[in-house]
C-alpha positions, 0 to 999 in steps of 0.5 A: 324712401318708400313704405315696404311693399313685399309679396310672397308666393306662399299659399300663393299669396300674390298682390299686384300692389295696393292703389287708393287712388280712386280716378281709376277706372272699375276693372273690365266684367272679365276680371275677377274681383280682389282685395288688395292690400297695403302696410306700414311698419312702425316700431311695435307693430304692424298697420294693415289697409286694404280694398277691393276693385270695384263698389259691388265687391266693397258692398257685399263684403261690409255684409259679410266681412273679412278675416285676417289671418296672419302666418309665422314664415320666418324666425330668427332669420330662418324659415320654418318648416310649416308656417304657424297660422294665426286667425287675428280676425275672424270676422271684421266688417264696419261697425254698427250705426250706433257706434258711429253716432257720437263720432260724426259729430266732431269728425267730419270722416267719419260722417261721411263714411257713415253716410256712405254705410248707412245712409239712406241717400247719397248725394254730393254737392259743392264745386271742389275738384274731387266732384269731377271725379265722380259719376253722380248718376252712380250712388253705390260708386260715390259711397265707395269713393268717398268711403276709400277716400275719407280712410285714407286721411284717418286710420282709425276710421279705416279700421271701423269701417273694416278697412285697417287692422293693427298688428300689435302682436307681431316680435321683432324676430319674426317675418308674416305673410299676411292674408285678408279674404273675404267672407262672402260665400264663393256660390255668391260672388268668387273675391280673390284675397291680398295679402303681403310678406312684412316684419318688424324689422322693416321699420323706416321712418317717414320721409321729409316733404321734398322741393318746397317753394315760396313765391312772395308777391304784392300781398301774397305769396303763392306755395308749391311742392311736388306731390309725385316725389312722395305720392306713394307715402302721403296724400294730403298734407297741412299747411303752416305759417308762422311769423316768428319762426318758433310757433307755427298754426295751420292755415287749413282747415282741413287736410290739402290735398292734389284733388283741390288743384283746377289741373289734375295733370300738374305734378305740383300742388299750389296754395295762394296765402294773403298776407299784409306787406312788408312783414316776414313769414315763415311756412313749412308743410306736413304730410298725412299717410294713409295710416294718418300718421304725421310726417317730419316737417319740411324745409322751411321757407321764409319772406315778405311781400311787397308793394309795386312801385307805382311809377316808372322812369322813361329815357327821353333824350340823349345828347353827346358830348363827344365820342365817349360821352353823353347826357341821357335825360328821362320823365319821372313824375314828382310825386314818385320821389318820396317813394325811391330812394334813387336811380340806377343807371344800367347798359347792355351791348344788346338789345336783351337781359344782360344789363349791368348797373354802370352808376348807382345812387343817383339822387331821386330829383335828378332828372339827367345823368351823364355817361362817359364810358360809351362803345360804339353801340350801347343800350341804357335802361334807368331804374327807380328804387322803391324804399321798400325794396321795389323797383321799375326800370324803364324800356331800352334806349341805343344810343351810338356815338360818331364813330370813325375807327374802321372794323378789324381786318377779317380772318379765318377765310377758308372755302371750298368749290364742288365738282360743279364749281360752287364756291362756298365761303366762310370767316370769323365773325368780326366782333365790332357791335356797329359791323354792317356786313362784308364785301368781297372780291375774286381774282382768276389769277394772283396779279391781277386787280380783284373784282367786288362780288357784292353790290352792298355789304353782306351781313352774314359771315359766309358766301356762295360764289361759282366758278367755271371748272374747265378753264385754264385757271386751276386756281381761284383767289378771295379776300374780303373786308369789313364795313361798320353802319359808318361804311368805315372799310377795313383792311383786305383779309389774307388772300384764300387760294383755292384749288379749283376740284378734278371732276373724277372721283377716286376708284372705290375701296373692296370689302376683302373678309369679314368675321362676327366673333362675340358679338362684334364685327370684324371687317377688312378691306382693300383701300382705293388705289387712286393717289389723291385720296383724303380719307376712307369713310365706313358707313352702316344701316341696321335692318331696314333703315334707309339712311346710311350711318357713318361709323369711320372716318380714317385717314390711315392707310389701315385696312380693317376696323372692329365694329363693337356698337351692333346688338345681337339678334340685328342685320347690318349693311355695310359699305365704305367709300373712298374721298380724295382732297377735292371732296370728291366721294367715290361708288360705294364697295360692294355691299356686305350684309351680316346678322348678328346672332344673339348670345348674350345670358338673360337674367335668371328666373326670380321667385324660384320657391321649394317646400316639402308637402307633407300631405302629398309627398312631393316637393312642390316648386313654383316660380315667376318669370314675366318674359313673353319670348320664353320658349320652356323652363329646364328644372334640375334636381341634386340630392345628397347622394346624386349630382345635379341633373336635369329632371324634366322641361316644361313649357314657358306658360307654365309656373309650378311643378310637383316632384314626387320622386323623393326620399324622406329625411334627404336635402335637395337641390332644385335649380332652373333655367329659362329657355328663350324662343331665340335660343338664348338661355337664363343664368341659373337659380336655385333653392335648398330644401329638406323633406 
């Protein structure tokens, strides 16, 4: 939820939007200095803040001052024809010295902002992160940024230092554009004004601090939240702790903010707090927006600390007792016993994090358990369980029985040879967790007794082999066995037959028509006439890429294929290849290349913005359109008398345009339209107006 942010293009108030977050770099000399502007709206009125770019402006305009001026655009949903203006502050700057002198005494932002007015020197010591931040060699910069920042955590400071004002005027069924200028004389220093379009009716309540988290350790726990979420709506926030859950205090002194993280990337803020074990506490947090007001409290977060054990089990010996059985035996010392309240026995088929407990509640004296559920590789841990919650497990230990079952037989033989007579082949991986590898044998022919390839078993479940092309063999047989780290064999495999490839690829398919019709291309061609092909593959590059893309794979006997994935305004390269069963691919067809106009309707002008000028007798228009590819702006004009037609073209720089040829008590309709350097056009706008 964020706090509404409006700009209107009346009197031609534009705002780029209110940042306080003084990191940022001054603006270049180039560009002209502004006051930018933020707001809240609250049930009964409207809170108001701003600032200006860079510490010069901010020091001339606490000499001279702002007005703040408020114009009535809107009232019971319906636009007026001439704003009503409102001068809310004619000239509002920091109040004087004398104001300030009680304050500082029990505010420390307030003291800082009067030092930053008034004081006669401004120096910044200390080691908190908000110092690295600032250039010391800058005194006037460090007032500015300690100024903006101390308003930020206190609207009523804001206010005396002529940064905030607060609208308790403003009715429920009325809409303002808001507008702060500055007082400095334009032959002294030319200051461009902020302002914002906001009503009443915009009202929302704050929102609750998100993604609250509590990681309770030995004496500790260590809080965090994401600030970004929410960092347009809050800039510090409290901290509270409570151990009942009801009454809760805060456990900063003052507000905690971003600036106090060591790493100012971190989208997280931190916060440790010491606490004594084994009690429960419970922790919320608060957020402060830049118009000091308190959010609603976040989720709750609740836990304890606790002590580590101090001692750790070690498995030391392992004796069998049969294929299924063994005594695992481990180290712990005596004093250790007062503080568990026994062990647990875990195992893995690996090596790794995937433990679960095979027997609980293990007597703490005992220094033996046995097992009697063993597979053919198993790794145990034991752990210690403290009375207080803890634990401490001990390092892994594998422990294999005899074993004299062979590996199942292996399955899922498949291979191919390449035109070069290069054997690939693959399997299931047989699931046996003391599998040492496989062994495999070729046959040329399908009586004869198979040769071993391999001199020791291969681990992995593939394997590459060659074979001579041009024999009288045309086909090559496989099969293969599993071996366990006992070398207990396995059955042979289901024997794989392989058809040993032709060395001539298939005779290339022919793009026969083509046709780009909305946006999509439609391609035909003439299939491969070569009997032995498998499939058809359509492949496609866009622009100037060198890597083909492969769009269609088709055993089908069709012969053409719509293309709805191209973008307009890109060229395509086309080309299909034909491959026959033997994997073999032919020549590409002749290559096509086709460019895809662009058609598509861009999104219409935004801001589009008609009002009668009394004092010129014109209409005056004006609009926005952030688009650096627009070529012009068509304007059209409808009376109540004439059809809409179109009045006049402007380039695409232009934004505003004055009609004269108009007639008193007459409604008008103007629409507008942009025109693309491509060619393309905008959805039309338009807006009503009366002279």
């Amino acid at each position: 939820m964020k706090f509404k942010f409006l700009i209107i293009l009346f009197f031609i108030i534009i705002s780029n939007g209110f940042s306080q977050d003084k990191t940022e770099p001054i603006a270049a000399e180039n560009k002209k200095p502004e006051i930018q502007v933020i707001a809240r709206v609250q049930k009964d009125k409207i809170l108001l803040r701003w600032a200006v770019t860079n510490a010069t402006v901010w020091k001339k305009l606490n000499k001279y001052g702002y007005s703040v001026e408020r114009y009535t655009v809107t009232r019971d949903n319906k636009t007026l024809s001439v704003p009503e203006k409102t001068v809310l502050a004619k000239v509002l700057k920091p109040e004087p010295l004398e104001a300030w002198e009680k304050l500082i005494e029990t505010n420390d932002n307030a003291a800082i902002v009067a030092q930053a007015l008034y004081g006669e020197e401004f120096a910044v010591t200390g080691k908190d992160n908000l110092e690295s931040i600032i250039n010391l060699s800058e005194e006037t910069e460090q007032r500015f940024t300690f100024a903006l920042f101390s308003a930020d955590k206190d609207f009523e400071i804001a206010k005396k230092a002529g940064l905030g004002f607060e609208d308790k005027t403003a009715k429920i069924n009325e809409k303002y554009a808001y507008r702060i200028s500055s007082n400095v004389p334009e032959t002294e220093l030319s200051i461009d004004y902020g302002g914002l379009f906001v009503g009443l009716k915009e009202y929302e309540p704050l929102p609750k601090p998100m993604d609250f988290t509590a990681n309770f350790t030995d004496s500790s726990t260590m809080l965090s939240w994401n600030f970004k979420i929410l960092a347009h709506a809050y800039g510090s926030y409290y901290i509270e702790r409570s151990s009942d859950k009801i009454k809760f205090e805060r456990i900063t002194e003052k507000p905690y903010t971003s600036l106090n993280q060591q790493n100012a990337n971190n989208n997280r803020i931190f916060y440790v707090d010491s606490i004594p074990n084994n009690t429960s506490y419970s922790y919320r947090i608060q957020g402060i927006s830049p118009f000091g007001e308190l959010s609603p409290y976040s989720d709750i977060v609740t836990g304890k600390s606790k002590a580590l054990l101090k001692y750790v089990p070690h498995l030391t010996v392992k004796e069998f007792k049969d294929d299924t059985t063994v005594n695992l035996i481990w180290e712990f010392p005596e004093e250790g016993d007062n503080e568990i309240s026994g062990f647990e026995l875990n195992r893995s088929d690996e090596e790794g994090d995937n433990y679960k407990t095979v027997l609980k509640n293990i007597s703490p004296k005992s220094r033996n358990v046995v097992y009697n559920k063993l597979s053919a590789t198993n790794y145990f841990t034991l752990t210690a369980i403290g009375k207080n919650g803890n634990s401490r497990s001990s390092f892994p230990m594998l422990v294999q029985p005899v074993d004299s079952i062979p590996p199942a037989k292996p399955i899922g033989l498949k291979g191919v040879i390449d035109s070069l007579g290069v054997v690939k082949l693959t399997w299931t991986p047989n699931k046996e967790k003391d599998l040492l590898g496989y062994r495999i044998y070729r046959g040329n022919i399908a009586e004869e007794e198979f040769s071993q390839l391999t001199i020791s078993p291969s681990e992995p479940n593939t394997f590459e082999d060659k074979v001579l092309i041009k024999n009288l063999n045309p086909k090559v047989y496989y099969k293969i066995i599993a071996v366990d780290y006992r070398y207990n064999m396995s059955d042979f495999s289901e024997t794989l037959i392989l058809k040993k490839p032709d060395i001539i690829p298939p005779a290339s398919p022919v793009f026969m028509n083509y046709e780009i019709k909305e946006g999509a291309v439609f391609l035909e061609w003439a299939n491969s006439h070569s009997e032995d092909v498998a499939v058809h593959q359509l492949y496609r590059k866009e622009d100037d890429q060198k890597e083909w893309k492969l769009i269609l794979e088709t055993k089908n006997k069709e012969e053409k294929f719509e293309d709805k994935t191209v973008l307009e305004g890109h060229t395509y390269t086309y080309a299909i290849f034909a491959k026959d069963e033997s994997k073999l691919v032919s020549n590409p067809s002749p290559e096509i290349h086709l460019f895809v106009p662009n058609y598509s309707v861009m999104p219409p002008v935004k801001g589009f913005f008609a009002q009668a000028n009394k004092i010129t007798n014109t209409i005056d228009l004006s609009w926005e359109y952030p688009n650096a590819n627009v070529d012009s702006f068509e304007i059209y004009k409808a009376s109540d008398k004439d059809p809409l037609q179109l009045i006049q073209i402007v380039g695409g720089k232009i934004k505003r345009l004055s009609d004269p040829t108009i007639a008193i008590n007459t409604n008008y309709k103007y629409g507008i339209r942009a025109i693309f350097k491509d060619g393309r056009t905008s959805q039309m706008d338009f807006y009503s107006v009366k002279f």
